[in-house]
SERO-4910 file (N, C-alpha, C, O; in steps of 0.05 Angstrom, whole numbers):
BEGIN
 pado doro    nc1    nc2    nc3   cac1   cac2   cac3    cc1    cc2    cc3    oc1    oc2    oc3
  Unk    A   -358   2498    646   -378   2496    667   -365   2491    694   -344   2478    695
  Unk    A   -375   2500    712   -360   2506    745   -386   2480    762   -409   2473    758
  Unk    A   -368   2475    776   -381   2447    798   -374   2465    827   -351   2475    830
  Unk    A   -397   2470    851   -384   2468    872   -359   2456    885   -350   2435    874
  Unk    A   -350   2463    900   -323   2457    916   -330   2466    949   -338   2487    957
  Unk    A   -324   2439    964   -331   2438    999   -301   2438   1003   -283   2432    986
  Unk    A   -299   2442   1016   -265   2449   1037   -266   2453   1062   -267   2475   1073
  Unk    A   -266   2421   1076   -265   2423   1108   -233   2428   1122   -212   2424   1110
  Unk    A   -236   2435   1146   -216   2433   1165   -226   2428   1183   -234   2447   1195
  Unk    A   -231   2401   1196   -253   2391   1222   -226   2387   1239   -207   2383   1224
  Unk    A   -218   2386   1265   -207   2373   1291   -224   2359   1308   -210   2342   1319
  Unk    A   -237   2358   1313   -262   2340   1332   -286   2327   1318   -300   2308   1324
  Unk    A   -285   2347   1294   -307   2320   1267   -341   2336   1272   -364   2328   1267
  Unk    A   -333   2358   1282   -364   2384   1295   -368   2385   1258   -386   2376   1244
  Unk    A   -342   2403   1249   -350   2421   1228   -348   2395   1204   -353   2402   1181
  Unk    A   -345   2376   1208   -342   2359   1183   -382   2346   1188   -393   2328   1175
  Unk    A   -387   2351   1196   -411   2340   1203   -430   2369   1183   -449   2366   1168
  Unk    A   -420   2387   1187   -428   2421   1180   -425   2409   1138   -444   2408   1122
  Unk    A   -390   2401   1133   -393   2405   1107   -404   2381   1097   -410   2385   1074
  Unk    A   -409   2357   1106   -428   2339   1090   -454   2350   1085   -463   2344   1062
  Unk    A   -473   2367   1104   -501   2380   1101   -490   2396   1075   -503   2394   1054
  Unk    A   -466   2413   1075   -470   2429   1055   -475   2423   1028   -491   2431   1012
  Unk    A   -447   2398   1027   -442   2380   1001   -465   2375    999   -477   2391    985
  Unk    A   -479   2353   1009   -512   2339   1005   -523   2370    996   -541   2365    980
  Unk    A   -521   2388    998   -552   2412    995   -531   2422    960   -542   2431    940
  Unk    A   -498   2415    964   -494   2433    931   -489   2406    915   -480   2411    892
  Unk    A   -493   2378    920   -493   2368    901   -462   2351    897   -460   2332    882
  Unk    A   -435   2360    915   -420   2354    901   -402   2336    923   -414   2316    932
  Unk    A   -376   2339    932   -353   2322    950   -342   2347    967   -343   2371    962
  Unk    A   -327   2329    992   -320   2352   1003   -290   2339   1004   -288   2314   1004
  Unk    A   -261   2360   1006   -237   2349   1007   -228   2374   1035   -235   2396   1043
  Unk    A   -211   2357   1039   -191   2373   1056   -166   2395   1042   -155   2394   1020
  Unk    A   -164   2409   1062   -138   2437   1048   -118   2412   1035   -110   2417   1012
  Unk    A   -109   2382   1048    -92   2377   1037   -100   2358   1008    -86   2343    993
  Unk    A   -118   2363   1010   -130   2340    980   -135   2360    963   -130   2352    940
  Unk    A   -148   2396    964   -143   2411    941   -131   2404    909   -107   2400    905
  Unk    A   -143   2403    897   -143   2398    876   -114   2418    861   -113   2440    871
  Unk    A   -100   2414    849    -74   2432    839    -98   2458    821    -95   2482    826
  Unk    A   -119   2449    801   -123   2464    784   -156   2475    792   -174   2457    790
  Unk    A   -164   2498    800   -180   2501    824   -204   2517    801   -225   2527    811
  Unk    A   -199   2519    774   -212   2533    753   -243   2525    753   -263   2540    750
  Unk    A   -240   2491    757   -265   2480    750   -295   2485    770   -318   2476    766
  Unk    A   -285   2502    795   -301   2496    815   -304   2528    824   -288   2547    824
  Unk    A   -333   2525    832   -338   2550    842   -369   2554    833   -377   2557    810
  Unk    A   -387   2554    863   -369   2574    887   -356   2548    911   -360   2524    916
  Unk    A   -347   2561    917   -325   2549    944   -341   2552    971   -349   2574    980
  Unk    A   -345   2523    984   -351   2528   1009   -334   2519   1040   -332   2497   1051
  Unk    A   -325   2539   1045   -306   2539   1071   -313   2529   1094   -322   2544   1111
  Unk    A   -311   2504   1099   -317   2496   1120   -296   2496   1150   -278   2479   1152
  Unk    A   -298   2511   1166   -276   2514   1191   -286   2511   1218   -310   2509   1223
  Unk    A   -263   2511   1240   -273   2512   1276   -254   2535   1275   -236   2543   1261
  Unk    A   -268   2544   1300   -253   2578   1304   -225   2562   1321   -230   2549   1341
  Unk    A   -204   2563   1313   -178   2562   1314   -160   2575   1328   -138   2579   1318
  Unk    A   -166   2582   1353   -152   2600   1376   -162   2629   1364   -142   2644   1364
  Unk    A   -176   2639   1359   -188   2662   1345   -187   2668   1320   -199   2688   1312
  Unk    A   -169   2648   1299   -162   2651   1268   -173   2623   1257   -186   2607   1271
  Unk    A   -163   2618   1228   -165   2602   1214   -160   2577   1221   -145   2581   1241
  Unk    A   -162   2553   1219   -144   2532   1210   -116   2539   1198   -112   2554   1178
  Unk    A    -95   2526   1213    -66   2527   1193    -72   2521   1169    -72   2537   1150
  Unk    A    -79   2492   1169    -88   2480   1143    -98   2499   1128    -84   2511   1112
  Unk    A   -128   2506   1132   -137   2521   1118   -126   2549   1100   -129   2556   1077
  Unk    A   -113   2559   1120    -92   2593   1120    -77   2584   1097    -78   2598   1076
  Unk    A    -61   2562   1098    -43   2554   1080    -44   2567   1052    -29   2583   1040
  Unk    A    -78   2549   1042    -88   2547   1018   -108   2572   1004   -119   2575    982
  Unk    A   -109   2588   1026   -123   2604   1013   -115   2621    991   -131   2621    973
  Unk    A    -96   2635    987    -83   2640    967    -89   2630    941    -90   2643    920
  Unk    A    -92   2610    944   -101   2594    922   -127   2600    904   -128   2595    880
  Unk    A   -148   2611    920   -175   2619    913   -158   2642    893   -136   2653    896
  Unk    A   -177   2643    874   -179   2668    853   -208   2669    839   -218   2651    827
  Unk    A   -220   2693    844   -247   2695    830   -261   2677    834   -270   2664    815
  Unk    A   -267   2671    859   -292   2643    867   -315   2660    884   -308   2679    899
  Unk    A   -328   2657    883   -360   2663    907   -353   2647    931   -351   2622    928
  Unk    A   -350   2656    952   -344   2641    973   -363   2649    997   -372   2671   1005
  Unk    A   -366   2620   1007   -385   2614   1029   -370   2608   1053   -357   2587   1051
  Unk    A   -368   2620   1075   -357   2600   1108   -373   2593   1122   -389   2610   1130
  Unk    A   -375   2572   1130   -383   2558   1148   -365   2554   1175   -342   2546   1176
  Unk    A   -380   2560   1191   -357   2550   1224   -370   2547   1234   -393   2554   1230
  Unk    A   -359   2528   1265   -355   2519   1290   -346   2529   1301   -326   2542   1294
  Unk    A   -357   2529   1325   -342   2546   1360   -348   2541   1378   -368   2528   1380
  Unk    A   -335   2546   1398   -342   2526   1420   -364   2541   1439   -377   2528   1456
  Unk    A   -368   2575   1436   -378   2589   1443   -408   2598   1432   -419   2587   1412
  Unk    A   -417   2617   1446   -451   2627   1433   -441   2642   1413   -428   2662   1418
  Unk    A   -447   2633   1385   -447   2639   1360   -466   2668   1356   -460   2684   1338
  Unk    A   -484   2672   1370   -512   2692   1365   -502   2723   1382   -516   2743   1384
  Unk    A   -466   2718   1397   -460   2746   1404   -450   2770   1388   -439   2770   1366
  Unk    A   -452   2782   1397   -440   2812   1374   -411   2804   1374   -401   2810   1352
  Unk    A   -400   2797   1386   -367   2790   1385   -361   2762   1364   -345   2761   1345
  Unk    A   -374   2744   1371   -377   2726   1347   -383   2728   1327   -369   2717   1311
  Unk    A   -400   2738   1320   -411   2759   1296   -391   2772   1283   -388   2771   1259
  Unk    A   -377   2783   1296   -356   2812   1285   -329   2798   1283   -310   2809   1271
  Unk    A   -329   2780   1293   -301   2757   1290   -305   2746   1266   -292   2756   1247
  Unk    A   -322   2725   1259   -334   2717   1239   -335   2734   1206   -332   2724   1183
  Unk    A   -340   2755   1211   -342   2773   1188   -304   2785   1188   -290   2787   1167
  Unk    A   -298   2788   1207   -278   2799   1203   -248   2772   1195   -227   2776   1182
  Unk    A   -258   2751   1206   -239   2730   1199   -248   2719   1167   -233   2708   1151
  Unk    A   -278   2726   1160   -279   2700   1136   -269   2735   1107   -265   2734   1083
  Unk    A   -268   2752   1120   -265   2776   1095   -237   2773   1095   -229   2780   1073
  Unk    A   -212   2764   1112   -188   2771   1110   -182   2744   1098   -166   2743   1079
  Unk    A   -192   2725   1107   -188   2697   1088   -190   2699   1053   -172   2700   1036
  Unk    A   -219   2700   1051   -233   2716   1029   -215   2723   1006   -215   2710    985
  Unk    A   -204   2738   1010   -187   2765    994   -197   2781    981   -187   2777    959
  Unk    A   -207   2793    979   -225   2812    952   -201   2820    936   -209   2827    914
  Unk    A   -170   2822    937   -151   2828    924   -149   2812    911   -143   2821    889
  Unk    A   -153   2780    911   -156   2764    885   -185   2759    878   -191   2735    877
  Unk    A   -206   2779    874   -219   2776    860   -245   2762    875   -268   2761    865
  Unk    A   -240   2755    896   -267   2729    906   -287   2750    921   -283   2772    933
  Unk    A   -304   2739    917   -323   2755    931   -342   2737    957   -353   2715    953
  Unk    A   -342   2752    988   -349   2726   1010   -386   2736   1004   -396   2758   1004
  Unk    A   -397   2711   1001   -422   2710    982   -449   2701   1017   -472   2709   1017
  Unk    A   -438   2686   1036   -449   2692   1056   -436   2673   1086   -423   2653   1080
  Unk    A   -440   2677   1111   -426   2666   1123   -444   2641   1148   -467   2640   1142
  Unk    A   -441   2631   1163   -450   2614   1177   -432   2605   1197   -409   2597   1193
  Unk    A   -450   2608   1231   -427   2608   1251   -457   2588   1267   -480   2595   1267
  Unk    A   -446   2567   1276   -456   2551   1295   -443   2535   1318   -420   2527   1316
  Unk    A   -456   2532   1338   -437   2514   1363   -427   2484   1352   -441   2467   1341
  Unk    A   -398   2483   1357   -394   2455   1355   -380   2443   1390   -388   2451   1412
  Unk    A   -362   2427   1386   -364   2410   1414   -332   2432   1413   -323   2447   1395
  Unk    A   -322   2424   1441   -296   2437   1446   -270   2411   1445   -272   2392   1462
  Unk    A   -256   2411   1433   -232   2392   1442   -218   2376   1463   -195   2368   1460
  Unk    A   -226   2373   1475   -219   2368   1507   -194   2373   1514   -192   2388   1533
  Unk    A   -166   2365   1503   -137   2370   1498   -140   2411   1506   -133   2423   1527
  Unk    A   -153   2422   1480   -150   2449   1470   -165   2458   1500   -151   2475   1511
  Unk    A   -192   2449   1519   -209   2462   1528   -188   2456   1558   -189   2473   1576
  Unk    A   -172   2436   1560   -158   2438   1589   -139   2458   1580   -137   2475   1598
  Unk    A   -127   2463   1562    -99   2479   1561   -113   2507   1561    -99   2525   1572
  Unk    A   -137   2514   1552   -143   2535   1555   -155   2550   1585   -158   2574   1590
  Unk    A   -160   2529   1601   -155   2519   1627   -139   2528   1645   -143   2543   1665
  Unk    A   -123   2520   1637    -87   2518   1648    -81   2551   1640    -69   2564   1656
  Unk    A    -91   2561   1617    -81   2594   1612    -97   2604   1632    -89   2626   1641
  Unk    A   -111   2596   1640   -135   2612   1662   -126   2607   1690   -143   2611   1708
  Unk    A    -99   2597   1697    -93   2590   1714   -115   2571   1736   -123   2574   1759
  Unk    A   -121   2546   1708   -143   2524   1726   -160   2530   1740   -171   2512   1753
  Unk    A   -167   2555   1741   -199   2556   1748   -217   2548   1735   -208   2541   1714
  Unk    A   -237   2546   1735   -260   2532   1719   -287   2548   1731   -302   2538   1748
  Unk    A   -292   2576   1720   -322   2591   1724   -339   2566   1715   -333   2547   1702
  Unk    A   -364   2573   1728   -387   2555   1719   -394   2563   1700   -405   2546   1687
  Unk    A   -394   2588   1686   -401   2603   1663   -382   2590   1635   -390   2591   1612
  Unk    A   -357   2581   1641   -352   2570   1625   -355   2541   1617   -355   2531   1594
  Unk    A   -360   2528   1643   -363   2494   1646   -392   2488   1632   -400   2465   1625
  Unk    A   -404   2510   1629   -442   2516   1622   -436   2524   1585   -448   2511   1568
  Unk    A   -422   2541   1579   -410   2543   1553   -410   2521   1538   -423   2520   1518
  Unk    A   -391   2495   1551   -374   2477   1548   -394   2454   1538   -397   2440   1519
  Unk    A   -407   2460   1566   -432   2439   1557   -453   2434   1538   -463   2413   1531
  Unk    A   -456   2463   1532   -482   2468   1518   -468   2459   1492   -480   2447   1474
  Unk    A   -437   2467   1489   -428   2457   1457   -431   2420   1452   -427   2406   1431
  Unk    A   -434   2416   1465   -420   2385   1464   -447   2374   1454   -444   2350   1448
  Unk    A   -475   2385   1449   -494   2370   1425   -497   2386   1411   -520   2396   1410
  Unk    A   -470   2399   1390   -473   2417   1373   -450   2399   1359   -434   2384   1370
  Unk    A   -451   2405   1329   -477   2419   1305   -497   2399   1319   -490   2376   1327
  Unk    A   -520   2409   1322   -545   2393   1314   -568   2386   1289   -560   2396   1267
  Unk    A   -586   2375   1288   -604   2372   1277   -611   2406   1260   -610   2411   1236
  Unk    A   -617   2419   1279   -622   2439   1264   -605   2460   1257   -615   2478   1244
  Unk    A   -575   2463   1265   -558   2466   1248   -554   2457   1224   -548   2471   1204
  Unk    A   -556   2438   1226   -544   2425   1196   -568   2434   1174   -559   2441   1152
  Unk    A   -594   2435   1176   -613   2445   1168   -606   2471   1150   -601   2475   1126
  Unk    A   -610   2492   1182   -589   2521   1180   -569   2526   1155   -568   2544   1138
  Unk    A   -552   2499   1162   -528   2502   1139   -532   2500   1106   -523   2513   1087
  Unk    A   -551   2478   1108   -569   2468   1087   -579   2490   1069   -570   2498   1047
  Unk    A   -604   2499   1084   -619   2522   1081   -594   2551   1070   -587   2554   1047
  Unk    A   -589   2562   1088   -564   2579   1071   -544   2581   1048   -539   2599   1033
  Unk    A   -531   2549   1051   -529   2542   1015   -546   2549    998   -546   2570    984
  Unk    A   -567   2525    999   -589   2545    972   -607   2559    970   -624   2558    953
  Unk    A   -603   2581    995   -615   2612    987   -589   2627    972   -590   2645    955
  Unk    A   -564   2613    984   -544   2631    968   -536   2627    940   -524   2643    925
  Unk    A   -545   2601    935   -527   2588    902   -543   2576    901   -533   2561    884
  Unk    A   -568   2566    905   -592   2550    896   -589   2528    883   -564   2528    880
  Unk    A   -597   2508    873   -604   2480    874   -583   2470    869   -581   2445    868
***
């Protein structure tokens, strides 16, 4: 018999906020890439909890994926950006299928992209690449993340678990 499995990679504590809703909706614990369990047989499906990571994965996360074999897998993410654009969208699908692998067998069973807050460290240096300008379009971005996940995110997250893997 198979038990869910949560697997956060939080930096600011947005997306760890994301995999407790999930855990609470499948019933089970959530660990980090570095608490992974050695023997990964017992669990499944797998839910991926991540922040979009300079456009990719978590290191952490990247590490361990390999590891997945024949699991149903779910992602969940954070961003600092509007989650509801076609570019987010197409990032999203295209980052959680290369994670994924379908070469070992897993199949990505459904995905979830919501605003979380931005880093402040990560949001000046990204700053500093922009040669310290600061558009209002981004300072307005910035802002709008910083009461995200919310209330009805976490809901969101909730709700998508068990339409996908039920009770």
């Amino acid at each position: 018999m198979t038990q869910p499995l949560v697997v956060v990679s939080s930096g600011t504590g947005n997306t760890r906020i994301i995999a407790h809703a999930v855990a609470d909706a499948a019933g089970t614990h959530i660990v980090t890439p570095a608490e992974l369990p050695e023997d990964l047989s017992q669990y499944n499906p797998v839910c991926l909890c991540f922040w979009c990571a300079g456009g990719d994965l978590p290191p952490d996360l990247k590490a361990v994926m390999p590891r997945f074999k024949d699991k149903k897998i779910a992602c969940f993410c954070t961003m600092g950006s509007d989650p509801g654009t076609g570019h987010a969208k197409a990032w999203m699908r295209m980052i959680c299928e290369a994670a994924v692998g379908t070469d070992r067998g897993n199949t990505l069973e459904a995905t979830f992209l919501c605003r979380g807050r931005i880093d402040e460290k990560r949001f000046a240096h990204m700053t500093e690449l922009g040669e310290g300008e600061m558009i209002k379009e981004r300072e307005a971005r910035r802002t709008l993340s910083e009461t995200h996940p919310d209330r009805l995110d976490v809901l969101n997250a909730q709700e998508l678990y068990l339409k996908t893997f039920g009770a």
